[in-house]
N, CA and C atoms of all chains as a GROMACS GRO file, in nm:
protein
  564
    1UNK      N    1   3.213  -4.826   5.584
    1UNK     CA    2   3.125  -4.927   5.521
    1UNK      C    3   3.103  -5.042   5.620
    2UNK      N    4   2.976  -5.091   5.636
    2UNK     CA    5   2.950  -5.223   5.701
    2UNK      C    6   2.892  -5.319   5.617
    3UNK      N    7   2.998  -5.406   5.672
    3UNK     CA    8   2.992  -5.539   5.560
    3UNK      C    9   2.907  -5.656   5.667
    4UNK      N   10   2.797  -5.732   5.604
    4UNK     CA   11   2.747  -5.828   5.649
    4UNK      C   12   2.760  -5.958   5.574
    5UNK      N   13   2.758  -6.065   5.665
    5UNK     CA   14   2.763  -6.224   5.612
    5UNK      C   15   2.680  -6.259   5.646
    6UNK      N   16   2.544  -6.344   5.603
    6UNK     CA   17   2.457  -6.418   5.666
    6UNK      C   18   2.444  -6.560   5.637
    7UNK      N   19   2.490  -6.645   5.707
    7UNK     CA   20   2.464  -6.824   5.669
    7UNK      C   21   2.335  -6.828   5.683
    8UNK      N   22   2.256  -6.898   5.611
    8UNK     CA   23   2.121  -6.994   5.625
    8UNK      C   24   2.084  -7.096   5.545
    9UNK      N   25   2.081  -7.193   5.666
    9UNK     CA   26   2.089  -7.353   5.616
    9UNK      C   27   1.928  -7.357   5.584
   10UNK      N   28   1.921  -7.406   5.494
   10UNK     CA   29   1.761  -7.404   5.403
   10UNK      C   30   1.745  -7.571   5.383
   11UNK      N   31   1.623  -7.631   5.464
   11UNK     CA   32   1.614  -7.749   5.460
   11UNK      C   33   1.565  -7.776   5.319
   12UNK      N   34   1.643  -7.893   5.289
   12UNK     CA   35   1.658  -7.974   5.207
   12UNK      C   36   1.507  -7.973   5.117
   13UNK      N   37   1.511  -7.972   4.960
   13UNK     CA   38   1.405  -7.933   4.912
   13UNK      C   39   1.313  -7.834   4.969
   14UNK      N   40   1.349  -7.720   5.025
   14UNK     CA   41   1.295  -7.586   5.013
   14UNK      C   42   1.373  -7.454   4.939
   15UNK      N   43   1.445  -7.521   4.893
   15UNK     CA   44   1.564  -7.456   4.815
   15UNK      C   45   1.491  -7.311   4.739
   16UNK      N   46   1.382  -7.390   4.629
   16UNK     CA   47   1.313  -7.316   4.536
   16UNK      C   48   1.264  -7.215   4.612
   17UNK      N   49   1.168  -7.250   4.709
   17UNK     CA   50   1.070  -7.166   4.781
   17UNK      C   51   1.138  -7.068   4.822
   18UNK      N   52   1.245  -7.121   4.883
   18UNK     CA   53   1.357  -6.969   4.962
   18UNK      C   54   1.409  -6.914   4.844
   19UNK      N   55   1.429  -6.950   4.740
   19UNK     CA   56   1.491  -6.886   4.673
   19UNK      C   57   1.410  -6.736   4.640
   20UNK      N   58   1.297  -6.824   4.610
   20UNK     CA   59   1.156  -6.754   4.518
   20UNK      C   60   1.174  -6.643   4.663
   21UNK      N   61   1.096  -6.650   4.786
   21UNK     CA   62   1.101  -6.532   4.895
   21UNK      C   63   1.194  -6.459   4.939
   22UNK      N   64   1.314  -6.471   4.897
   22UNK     CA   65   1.441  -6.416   4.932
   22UNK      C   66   1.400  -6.347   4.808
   23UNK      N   67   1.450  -6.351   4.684
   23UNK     CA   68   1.449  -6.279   4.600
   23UNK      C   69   1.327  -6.155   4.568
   24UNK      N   70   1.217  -6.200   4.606
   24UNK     CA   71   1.102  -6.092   4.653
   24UNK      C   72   1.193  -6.002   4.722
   25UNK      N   73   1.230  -6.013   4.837
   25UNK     CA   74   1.303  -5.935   4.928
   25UNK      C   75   1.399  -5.866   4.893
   26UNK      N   76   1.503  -5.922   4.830
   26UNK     CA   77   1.633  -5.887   4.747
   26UNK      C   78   1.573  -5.759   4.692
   27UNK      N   79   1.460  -5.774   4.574
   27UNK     CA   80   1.374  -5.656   4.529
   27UNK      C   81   1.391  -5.555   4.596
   28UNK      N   82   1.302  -5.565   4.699
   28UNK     CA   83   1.238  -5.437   4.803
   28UNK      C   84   1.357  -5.354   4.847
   29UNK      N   85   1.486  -5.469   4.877
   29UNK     CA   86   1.568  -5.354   4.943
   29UNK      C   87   1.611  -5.317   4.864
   30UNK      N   88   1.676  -5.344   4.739
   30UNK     CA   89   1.774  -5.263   4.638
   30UNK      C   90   1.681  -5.125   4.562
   31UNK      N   91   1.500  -5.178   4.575
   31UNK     CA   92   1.440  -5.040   4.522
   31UNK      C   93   1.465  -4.945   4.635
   32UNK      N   94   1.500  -4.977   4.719
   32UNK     CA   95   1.404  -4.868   4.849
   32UNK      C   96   1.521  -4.829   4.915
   33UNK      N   97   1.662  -4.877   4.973
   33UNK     CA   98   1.746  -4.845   5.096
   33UNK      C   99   1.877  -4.833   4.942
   34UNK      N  100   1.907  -4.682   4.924
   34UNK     CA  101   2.031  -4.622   4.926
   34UNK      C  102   2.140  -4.640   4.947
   35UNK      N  103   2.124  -4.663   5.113
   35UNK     CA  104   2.224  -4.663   5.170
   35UNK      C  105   2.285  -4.845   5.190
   36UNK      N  106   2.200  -4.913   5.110
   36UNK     CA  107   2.252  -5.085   5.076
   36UNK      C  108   2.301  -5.095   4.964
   37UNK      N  109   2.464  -5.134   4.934
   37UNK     CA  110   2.509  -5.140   4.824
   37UNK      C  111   2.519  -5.299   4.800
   38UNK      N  112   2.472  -5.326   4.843
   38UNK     CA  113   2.519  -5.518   4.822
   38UNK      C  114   2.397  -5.547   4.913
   39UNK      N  115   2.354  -5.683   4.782
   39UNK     CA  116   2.220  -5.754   4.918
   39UNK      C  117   2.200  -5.885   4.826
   40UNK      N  118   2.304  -5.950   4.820
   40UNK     CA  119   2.319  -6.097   4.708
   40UNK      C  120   2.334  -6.193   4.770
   41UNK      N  121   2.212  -6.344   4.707
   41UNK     CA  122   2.244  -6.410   4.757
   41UNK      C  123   2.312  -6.510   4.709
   42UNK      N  124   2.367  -6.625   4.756
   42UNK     CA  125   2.474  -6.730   4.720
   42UNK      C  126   2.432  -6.838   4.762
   43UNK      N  127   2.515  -6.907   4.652
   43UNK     CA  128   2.543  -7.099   4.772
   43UNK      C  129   2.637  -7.096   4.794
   44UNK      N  130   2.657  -7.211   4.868
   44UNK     CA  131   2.802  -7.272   4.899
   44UNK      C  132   2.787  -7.370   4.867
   45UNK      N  133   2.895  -7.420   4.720
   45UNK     CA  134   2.866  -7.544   4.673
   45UNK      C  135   2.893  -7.664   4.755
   46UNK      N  136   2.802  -7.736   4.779
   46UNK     CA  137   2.840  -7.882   4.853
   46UNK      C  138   2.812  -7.914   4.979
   47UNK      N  139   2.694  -7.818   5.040
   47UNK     CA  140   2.636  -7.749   5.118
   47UNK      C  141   2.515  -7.684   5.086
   48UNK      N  142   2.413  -7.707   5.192
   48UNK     CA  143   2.286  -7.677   5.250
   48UNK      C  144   2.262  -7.511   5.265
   49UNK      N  145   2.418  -7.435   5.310
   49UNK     CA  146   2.400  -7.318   5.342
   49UNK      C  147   2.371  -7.210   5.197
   50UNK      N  148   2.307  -7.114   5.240
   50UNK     CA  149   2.306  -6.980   5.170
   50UNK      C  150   2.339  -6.935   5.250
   51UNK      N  151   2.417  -6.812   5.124
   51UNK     CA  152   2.505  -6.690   5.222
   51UNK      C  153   2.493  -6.554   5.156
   52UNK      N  154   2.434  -6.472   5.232
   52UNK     CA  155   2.403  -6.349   5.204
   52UNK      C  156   2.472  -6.222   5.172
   53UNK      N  157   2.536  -6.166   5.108
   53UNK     CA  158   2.640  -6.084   5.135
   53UNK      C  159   2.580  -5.936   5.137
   54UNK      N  160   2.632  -5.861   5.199
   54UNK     CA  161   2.524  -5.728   5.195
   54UNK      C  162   2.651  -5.633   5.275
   55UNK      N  163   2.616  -5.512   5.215
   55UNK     CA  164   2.692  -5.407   5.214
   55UNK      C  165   2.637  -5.320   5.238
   56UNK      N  166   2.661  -5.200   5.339
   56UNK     CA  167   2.564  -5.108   5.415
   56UNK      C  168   2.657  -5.001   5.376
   57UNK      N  169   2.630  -4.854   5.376
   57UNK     CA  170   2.707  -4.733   5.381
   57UNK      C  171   2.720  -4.711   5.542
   58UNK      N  172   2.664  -4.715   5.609
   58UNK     CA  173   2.675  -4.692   5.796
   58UNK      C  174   2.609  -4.820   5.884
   59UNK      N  175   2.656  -4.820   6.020
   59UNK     CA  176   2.525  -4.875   6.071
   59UNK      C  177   2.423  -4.823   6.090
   60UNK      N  178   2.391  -4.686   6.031
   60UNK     CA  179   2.227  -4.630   6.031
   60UNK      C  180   2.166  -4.685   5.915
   61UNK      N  181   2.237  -4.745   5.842
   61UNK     CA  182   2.156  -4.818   5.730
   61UNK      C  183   2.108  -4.962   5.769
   62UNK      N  184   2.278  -4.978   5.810
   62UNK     CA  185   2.190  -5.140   5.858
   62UNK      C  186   2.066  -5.127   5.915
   63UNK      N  187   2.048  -5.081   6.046
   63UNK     CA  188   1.983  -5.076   6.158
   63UNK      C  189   1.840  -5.058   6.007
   64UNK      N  190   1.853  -4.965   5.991
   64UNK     CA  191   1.689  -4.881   5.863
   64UNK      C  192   1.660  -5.024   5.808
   65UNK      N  193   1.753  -5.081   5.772
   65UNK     CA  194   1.736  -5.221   5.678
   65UNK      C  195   1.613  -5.309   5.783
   66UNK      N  196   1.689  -5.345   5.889
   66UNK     CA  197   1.608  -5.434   5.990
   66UNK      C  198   1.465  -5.374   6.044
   67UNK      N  199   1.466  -5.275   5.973
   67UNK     CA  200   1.338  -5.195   6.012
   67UNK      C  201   1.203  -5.233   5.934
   68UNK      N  202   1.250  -5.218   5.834
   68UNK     CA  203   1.193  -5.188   5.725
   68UNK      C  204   1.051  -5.278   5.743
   69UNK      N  205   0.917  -5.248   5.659
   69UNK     CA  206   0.820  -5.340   5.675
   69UNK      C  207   0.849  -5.456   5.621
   70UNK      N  208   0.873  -5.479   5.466
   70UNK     CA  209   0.903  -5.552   5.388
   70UNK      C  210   1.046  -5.649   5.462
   71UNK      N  211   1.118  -5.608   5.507
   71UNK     CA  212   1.186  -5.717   5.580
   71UNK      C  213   1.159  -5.810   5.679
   72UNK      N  214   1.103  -5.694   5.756
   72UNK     CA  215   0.980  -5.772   5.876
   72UNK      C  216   0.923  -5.897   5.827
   73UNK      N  217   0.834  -5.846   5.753
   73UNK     CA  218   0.708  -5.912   5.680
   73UNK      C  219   0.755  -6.053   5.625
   74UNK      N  220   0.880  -6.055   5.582
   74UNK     CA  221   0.912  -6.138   5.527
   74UNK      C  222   1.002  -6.249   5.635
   75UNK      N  223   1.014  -6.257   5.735
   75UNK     CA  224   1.123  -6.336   5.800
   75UNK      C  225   0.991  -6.434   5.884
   76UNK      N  226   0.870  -6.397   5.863
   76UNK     CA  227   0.790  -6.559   5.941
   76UNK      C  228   0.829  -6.690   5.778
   77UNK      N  229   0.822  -6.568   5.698
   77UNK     CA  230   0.855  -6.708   5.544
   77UNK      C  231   0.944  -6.768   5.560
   78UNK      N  232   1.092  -6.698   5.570
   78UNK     CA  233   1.209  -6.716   5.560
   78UNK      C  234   1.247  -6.820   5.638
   79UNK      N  235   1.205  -6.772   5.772
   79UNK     CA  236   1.229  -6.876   5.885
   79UNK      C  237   1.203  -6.990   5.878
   80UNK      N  238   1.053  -7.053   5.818
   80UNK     CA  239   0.994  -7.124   5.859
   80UNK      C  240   1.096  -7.259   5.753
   81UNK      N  241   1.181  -7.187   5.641
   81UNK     CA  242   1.249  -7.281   5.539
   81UNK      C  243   1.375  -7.321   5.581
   82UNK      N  244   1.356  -7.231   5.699
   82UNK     CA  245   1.500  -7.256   5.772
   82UNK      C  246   1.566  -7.455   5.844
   83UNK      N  247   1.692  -7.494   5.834
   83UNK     CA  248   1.706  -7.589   5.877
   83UNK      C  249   1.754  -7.565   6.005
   84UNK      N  250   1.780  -7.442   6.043
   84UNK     CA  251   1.890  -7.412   6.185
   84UNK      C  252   1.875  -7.270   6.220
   85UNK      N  253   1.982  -7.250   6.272
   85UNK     CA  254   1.989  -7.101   6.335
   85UNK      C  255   2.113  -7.055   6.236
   86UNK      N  256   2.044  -6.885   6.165
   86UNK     CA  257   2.121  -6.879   6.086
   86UNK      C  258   2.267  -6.781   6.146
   87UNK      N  259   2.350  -6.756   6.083
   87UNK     CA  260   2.496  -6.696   6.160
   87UNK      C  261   2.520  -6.586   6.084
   88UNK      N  262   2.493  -6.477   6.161
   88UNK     CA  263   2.498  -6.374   6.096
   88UNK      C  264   2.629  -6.296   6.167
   89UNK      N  265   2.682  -6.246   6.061
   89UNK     CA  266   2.824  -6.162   6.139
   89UNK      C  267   2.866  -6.020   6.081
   90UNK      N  268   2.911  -5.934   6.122
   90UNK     CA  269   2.901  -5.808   6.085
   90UNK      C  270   3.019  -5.722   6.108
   91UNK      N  271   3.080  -5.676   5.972
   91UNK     CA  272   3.186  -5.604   5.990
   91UNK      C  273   3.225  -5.457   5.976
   92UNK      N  274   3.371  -5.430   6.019
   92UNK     CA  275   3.327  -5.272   5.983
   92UNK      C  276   3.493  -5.240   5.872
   93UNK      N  277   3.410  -5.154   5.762
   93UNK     CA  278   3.530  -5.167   5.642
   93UNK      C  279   3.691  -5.126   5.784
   94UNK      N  280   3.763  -5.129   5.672
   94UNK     CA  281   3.913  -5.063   5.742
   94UNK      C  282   3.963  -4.921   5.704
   95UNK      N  283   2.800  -6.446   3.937
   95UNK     CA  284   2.827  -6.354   4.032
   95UNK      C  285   2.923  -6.415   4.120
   96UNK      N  286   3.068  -6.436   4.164
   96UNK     CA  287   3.132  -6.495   4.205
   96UNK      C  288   3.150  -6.443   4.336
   97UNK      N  289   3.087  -6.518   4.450
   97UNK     CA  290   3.148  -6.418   4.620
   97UNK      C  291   3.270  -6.503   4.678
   98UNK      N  292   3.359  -6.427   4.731
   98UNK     CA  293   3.444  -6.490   4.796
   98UNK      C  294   3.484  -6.383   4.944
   99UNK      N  295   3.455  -6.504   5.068
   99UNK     CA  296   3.494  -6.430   5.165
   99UNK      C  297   3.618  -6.496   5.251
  100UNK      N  298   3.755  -6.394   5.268
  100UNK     CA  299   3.881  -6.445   5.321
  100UNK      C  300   3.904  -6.383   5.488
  101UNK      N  301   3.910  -6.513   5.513
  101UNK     CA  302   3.939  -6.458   5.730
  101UNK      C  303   4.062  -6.521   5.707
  102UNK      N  304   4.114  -6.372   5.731
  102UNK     CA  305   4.238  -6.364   5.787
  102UNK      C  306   4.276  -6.299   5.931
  103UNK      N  307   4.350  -6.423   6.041
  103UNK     CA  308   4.435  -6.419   6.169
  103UNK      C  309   4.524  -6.318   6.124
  104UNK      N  310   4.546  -6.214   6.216
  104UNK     CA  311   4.672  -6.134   6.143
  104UNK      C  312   4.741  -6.112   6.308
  105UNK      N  313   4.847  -6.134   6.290
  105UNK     CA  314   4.955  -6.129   6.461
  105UNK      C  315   4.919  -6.020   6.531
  106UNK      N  316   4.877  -5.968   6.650
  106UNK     CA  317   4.878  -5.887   6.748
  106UNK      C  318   4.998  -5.770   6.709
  107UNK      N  319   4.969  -5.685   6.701
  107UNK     CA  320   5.073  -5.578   6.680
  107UNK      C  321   5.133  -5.532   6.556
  108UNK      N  322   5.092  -5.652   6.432
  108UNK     CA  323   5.133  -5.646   6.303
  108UNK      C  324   5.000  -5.557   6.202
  109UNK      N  325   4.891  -5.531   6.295
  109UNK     CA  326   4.770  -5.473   6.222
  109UNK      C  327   4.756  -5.350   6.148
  110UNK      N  328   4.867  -5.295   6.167
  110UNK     CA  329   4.876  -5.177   6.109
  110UNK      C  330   4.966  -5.202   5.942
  111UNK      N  331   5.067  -5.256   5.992
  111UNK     CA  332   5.140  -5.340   5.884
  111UNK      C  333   5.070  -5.432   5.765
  112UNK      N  334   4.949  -5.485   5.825
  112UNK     CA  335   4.923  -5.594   5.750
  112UNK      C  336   4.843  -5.478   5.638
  113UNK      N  337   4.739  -5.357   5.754
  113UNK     CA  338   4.663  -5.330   5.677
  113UNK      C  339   4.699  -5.232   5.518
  114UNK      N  340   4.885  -5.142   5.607
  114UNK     CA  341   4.913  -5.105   5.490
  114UNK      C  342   4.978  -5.179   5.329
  115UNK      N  343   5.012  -5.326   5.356
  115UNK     CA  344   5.059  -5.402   5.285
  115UNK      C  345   4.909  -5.442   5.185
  116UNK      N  346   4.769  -5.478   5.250
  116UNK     CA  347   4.673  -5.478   5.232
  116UNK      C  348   4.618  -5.362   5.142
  117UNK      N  349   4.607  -5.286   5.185
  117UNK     CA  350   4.557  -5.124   5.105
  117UNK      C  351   4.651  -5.155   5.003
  118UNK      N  352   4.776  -5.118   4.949
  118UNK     CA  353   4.775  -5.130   4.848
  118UNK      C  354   4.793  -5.255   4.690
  119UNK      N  355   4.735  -5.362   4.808
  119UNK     CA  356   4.730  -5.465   4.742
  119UNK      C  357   4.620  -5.426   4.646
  120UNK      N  358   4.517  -5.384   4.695
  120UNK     CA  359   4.368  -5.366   4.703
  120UNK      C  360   4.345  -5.236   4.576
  121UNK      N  361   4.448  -5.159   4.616
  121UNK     CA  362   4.457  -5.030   4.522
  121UNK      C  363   4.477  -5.103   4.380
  122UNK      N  364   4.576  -5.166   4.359
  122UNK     CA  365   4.593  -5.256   4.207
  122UNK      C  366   4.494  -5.293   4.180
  123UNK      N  367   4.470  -5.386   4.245
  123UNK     CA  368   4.337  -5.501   4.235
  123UNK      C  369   4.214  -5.396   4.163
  124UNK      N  370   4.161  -5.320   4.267
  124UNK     CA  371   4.058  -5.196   4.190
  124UNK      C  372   4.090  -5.171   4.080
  125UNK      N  373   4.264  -5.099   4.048
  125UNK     CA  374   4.270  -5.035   3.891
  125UNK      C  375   4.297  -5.126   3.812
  126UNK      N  376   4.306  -5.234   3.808
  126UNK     CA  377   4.344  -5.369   3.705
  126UNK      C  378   4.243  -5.424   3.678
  127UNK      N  379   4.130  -5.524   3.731
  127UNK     CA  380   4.076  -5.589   3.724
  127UNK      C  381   3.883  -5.546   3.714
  128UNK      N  382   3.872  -5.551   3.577
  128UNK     CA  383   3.731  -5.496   3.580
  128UNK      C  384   3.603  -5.590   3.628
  129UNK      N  385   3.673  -5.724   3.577
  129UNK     CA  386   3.602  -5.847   3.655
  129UNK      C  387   3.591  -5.806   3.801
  130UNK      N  388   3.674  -5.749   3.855
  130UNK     CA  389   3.647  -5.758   4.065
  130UNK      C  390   3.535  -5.623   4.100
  131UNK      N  391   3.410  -5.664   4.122
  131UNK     CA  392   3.326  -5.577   4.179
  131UNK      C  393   3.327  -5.525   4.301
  132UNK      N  394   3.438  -5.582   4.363
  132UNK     CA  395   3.432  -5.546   4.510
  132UNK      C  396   3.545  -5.659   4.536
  133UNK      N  397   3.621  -5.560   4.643
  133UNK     CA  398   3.763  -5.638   4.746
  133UNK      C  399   3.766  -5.521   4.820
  134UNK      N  400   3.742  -5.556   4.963
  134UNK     CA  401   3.740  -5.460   5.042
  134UNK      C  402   3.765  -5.546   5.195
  135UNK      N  403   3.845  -5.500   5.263
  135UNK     CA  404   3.914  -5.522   5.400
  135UNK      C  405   3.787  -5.465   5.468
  136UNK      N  406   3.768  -5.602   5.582
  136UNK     CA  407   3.679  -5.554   5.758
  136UNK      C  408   3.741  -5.589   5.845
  137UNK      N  409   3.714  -5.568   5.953
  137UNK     CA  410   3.780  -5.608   6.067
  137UNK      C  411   3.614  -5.705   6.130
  138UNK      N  412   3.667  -5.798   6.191
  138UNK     CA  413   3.507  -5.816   6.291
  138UNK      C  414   3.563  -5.806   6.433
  139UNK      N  415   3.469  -5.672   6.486
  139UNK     CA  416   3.477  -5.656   6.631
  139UNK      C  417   3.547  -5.754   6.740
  140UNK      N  418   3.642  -5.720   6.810
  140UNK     CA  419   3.660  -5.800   6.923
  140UNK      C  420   3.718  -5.940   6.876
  141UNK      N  421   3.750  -5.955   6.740
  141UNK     CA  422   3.879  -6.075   6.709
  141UNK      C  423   3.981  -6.027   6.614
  142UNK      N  424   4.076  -6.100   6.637
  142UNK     CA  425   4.205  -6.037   6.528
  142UNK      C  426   4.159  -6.099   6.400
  143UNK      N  427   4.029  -6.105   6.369
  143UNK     CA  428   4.057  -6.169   6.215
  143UNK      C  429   4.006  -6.032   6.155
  144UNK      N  430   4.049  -6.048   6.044
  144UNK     CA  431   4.035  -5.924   5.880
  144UNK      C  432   3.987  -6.031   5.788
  145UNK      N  433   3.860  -5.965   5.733
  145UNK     CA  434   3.760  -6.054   5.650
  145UNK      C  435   3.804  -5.963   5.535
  146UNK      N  436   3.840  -6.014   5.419
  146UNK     CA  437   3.816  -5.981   5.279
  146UNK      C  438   3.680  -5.980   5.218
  147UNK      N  439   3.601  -5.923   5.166
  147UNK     CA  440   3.463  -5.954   5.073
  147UNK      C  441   3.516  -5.907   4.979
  148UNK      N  442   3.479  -6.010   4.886
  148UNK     CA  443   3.542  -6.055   4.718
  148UNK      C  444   3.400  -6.045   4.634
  149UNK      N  445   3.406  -5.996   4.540
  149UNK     CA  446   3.262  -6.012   4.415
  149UNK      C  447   3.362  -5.974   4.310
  150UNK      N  448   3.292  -6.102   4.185
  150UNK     CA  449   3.371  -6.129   4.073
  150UNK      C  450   3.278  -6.173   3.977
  151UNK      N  451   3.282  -6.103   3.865
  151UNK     CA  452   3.204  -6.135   3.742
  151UNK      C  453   3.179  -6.267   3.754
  152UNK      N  454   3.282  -6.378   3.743
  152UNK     CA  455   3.268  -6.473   3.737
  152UNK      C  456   3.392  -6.550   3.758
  153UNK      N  457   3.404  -6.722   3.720
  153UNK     CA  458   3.513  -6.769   3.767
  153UNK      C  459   3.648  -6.731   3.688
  154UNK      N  460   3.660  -6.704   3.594
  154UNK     CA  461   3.783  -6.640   3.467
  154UNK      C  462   3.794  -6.505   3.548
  155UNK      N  463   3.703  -6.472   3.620
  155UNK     CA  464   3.804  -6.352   3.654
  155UNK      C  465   3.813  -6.317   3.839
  156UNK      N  466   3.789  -6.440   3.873
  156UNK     CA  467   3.844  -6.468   4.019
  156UNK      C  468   3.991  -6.543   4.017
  157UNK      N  469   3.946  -6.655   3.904
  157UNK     CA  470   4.086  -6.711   3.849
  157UNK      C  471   4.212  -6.636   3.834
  158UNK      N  472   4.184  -6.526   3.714
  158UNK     CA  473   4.287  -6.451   3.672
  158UNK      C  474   4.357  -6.358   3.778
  159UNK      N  475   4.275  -6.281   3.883
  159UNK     CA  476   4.283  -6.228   4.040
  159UNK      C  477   4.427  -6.316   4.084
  160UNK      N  478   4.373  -6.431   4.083
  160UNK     CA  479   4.510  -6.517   4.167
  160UNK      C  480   4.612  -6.567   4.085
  161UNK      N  481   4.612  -6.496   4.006
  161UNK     CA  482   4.770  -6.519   3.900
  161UNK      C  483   4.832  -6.371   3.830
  162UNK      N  484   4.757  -6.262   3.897
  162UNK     CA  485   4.845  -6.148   3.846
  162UNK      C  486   4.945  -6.151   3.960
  163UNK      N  487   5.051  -6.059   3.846
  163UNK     CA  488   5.150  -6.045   3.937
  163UNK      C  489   5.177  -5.955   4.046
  164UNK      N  490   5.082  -5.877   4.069
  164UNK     CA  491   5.075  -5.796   4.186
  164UNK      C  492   5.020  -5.866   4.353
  165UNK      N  493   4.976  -5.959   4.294
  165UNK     CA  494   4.914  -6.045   4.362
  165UNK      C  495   5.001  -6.178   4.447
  166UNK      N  496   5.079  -6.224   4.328
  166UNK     CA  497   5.161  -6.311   4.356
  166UNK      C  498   5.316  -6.260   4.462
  167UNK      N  499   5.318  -6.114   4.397
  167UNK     CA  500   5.426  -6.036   4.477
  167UNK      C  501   5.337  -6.024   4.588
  168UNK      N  502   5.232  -6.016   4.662
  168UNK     CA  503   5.177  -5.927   4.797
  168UNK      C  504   5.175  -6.048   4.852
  169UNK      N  505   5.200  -6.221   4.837
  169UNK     CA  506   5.165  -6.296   4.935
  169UNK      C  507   5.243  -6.356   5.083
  170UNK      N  508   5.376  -6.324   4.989
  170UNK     CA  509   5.471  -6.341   5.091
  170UNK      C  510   5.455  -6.239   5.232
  171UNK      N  511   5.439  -6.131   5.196
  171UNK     CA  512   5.469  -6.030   5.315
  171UNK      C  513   5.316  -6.043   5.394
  172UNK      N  514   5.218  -6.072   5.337
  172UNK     CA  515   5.049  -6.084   5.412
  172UNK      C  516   5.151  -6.204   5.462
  173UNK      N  517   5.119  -6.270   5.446
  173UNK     CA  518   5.135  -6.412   5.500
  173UNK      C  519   5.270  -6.433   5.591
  174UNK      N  520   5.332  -6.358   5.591
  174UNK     CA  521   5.406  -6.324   5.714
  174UNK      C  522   5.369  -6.239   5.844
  175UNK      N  523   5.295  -6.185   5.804
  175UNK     CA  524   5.159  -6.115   5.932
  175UNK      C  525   5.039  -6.172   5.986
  176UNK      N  526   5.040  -6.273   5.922
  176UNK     CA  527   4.940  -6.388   5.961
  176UNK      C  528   4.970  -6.449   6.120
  177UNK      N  529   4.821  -6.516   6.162
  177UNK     CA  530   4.875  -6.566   6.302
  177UNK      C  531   4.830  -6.739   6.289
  178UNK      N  532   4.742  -6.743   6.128
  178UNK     CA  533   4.706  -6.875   6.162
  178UNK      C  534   4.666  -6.876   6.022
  179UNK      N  535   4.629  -7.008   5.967
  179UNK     CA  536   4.556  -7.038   5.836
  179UNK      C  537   4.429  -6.927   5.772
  180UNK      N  538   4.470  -6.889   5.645
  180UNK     CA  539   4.332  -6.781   5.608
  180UNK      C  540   4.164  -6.908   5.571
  181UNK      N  541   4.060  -6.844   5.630
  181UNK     CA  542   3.992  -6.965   5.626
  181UNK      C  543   3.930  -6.858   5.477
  182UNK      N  544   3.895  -6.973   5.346
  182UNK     CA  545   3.867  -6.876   5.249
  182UNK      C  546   3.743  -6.982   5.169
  183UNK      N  547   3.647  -6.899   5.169
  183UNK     CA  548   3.536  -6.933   5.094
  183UNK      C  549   3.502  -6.860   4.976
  184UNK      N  550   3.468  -7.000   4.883
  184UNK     CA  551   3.359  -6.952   4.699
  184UNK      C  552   3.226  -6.955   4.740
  185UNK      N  553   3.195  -6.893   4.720
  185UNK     CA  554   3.008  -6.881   4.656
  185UNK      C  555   2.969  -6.828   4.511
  186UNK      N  556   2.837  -6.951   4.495
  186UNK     CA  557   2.805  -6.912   4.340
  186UNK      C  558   2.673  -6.793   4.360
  187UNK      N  559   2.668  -6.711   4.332
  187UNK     CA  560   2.541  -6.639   4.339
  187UNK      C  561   2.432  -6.744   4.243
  188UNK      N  562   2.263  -6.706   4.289
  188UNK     CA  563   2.155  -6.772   4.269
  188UNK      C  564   2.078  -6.730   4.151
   0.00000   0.00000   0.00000
């Protein structure tokens, strides 16, 4: 299993908007990629950041994930609500 | 939707140890707790830390997680395989 974390600091009052385009997204992958068992997003209370948690069956899923049109398509939105560079980190089960 | 992610330092040479003390922490945890959607051990590449990913109905049953007694028995011996402070984060899902 590959486990992913994604931080993204979402400037201040764009909260809604990211919420609203993330969750479009959230959609697409849970109809479409199998091989994604987890693709939720979070806050961190007391804090700017969202944190993504997502769960892959291989890295041939991940990798399919980052492929995808609908993911593509969606990261000029994502970005643009962005406050920073987000921290993405990636694990592998035990 | 309750996420919780735990980095744990675990000592150079103790990784095998930690992970079997771990596994069957994890084995309980699965057959006990219907609240825990997920507790599952990673490693991240190229550092000694072991990330926990935690998903929990909610807070009553992330709560209850840290007061069974299977739990309370597994801390001493993790935490003797440790190499440094577990850094441990809540998230509220959106």
């Amino acid at each position: 299993m590959i486990g992913v974390t994604a931080r993204l600091p979402v400037q201040a009052g764009k909260e809604a908007e990211f919420e609203a385009v993330f969750g479009a997204l959230a959609e697409k992958v849970n109809a479409n990629e199998a091989g994604c068992h987890l693709y939720e997003l979070y806050r961190t209370p007391g804090t700017p950041d969202y944190i993504v948690l997502e769960r892959y069956a291989d890295r041939a899923a991940l990798d399919a994930h980052g492929k995808t049109d609908y993911f593509l398509a969606a990261q000029p939105a994502l970005g643009g609500l962005l406050a920073g560079v987000p921290k993405i980190e990636v694990f592998e089960s035990v």
